[in-house]
Backbone as CSV, one residue per row, in Angstrom:
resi,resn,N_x,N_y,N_z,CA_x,CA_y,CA_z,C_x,C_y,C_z
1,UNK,-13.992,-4.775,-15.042,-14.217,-4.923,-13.625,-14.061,-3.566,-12.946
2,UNK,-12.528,-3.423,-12.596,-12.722,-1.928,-12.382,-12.027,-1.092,-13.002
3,UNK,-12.305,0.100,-13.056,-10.961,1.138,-13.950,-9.764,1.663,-13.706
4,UNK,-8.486,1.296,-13.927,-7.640,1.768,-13.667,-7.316,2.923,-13.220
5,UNK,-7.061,3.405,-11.728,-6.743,4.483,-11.484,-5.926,4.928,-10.607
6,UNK,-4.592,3.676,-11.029,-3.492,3.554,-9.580,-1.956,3.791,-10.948
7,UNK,-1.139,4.783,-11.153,-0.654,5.256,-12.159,1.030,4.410,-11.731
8,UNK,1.733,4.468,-12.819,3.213,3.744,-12.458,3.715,3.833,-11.226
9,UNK,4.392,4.963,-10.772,5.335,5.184,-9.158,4.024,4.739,-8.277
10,UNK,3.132,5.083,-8.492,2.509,4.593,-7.750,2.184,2.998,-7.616
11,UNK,2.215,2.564,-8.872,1.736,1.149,-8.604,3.181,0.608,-8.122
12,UNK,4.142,0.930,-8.617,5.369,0.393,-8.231,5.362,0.519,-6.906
13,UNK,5.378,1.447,-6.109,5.337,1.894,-4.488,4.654,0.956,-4.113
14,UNK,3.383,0.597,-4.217,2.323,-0.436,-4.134,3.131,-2.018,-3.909
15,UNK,2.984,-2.351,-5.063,3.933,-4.214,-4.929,5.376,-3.710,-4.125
16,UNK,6.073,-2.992,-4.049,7.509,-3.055,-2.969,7.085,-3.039,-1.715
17,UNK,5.697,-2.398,-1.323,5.663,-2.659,-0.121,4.584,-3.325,0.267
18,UNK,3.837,-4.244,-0.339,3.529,-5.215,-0.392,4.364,-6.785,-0.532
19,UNK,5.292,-6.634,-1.016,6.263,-7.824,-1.195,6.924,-7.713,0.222
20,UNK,7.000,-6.010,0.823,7.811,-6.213,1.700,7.543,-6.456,3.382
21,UNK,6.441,-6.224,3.182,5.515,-6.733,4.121,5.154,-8.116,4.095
22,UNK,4.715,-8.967,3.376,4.923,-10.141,3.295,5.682,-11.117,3.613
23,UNK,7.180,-10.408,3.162,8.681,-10.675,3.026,8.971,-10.814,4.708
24,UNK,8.402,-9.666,5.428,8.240,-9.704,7.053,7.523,-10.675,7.734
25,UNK,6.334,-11.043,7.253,5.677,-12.401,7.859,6.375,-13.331,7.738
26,UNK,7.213,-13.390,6.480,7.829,-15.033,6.197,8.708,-15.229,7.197
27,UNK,9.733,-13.954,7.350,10.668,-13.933,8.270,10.456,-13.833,9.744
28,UNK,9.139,-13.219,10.199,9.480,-12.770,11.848,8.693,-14.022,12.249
29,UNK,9.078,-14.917,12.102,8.323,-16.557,12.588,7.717,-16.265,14.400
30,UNK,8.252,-15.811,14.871,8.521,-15.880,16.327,7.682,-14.196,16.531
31,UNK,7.371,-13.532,15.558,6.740,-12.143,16.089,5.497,-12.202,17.082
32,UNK,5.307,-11.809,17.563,3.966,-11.610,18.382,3.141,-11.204,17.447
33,UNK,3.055,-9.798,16.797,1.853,-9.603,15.772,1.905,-9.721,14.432
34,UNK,2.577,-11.274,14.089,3.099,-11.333,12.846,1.848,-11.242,11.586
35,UNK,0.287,-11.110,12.464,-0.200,-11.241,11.581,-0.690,-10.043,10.494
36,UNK,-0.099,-8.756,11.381,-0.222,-7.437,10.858,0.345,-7.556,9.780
37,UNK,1.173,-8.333,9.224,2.122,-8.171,8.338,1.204,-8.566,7.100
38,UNK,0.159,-9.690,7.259,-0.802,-9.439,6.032,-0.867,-8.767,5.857
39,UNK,-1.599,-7.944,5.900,-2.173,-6.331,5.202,-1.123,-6.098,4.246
40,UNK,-0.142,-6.579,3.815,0.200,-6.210,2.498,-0.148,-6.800,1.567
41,UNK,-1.051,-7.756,1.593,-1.404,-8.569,0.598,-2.632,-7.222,-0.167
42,UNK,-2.751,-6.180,0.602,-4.035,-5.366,0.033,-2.888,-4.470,-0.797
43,UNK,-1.793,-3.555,-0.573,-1.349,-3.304,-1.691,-0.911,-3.516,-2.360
44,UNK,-0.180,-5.535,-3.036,0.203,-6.164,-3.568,-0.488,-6.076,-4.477
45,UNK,-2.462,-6.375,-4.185,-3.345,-6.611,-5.074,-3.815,-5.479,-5.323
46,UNK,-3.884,-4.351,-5.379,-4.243,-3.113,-5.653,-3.408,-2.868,-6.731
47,UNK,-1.575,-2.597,-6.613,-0.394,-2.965,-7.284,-0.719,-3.087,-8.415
48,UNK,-0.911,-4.406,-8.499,-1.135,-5.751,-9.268,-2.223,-5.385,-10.582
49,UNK,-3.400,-4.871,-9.913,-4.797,-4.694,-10.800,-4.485,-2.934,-11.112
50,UNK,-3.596,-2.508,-10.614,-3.915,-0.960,-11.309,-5.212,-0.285,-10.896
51,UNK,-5.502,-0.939,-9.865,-6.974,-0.283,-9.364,-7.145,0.011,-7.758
52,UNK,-7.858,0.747,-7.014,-7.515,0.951,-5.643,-9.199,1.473,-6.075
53,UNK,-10.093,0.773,-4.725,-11.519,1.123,-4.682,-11.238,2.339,-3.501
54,UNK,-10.476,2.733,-2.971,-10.639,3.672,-2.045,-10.118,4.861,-2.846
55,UNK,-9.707,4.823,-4.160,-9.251,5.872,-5.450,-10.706,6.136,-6.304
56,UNK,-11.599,5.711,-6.131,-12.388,5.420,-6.688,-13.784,6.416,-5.950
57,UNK,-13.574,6.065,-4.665,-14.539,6.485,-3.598,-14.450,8.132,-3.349
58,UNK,-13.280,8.298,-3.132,-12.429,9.887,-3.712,-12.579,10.212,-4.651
59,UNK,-12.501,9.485,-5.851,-12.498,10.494,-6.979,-10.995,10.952,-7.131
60,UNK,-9.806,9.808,-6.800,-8.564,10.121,-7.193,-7.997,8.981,-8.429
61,UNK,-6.969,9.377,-9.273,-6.273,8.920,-10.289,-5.283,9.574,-10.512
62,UNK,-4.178,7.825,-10.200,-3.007,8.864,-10.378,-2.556,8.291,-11.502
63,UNK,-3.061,7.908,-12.940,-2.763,7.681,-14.249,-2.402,8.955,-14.995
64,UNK,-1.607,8.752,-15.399,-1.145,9.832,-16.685,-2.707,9.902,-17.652
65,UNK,-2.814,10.858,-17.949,-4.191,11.686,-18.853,-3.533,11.203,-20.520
66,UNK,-4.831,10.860,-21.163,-4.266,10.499,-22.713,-4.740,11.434,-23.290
């Protein structure tokens, strides 16, 4: 599908603040713009797949070289 080009610290950085953004919707029940808080569902799934199409569009990879 696509090629991996989202490297460990990075993918890790990715799902923590994606979980933690999420983690904010669940909680701010009563926020006014609680719905901003989606948008972490995009680096959860980026995270997740090891892939980022805007890494792609650049011409960036942050994978370790074999």
């Amino acid at each position: 599908m696509f090629s991996k080009n989202v490297g460990g610290l990075d993918r890790i950085a990715r799902i923590v603040v994606g979980l933690a953004l999420l983690a904010g919707f669940m909680l701010n029940a009563d926020a006014e713009y609680r719905w901003l808080y989606l948008i972490g569902i995009i680096p959860l799934a980026t995270g997740l797949m090891s892939s980022c199409p805007l890494y792609s569009i650049f011409g960036l990879n942050t994978c370790p070289r074999k």
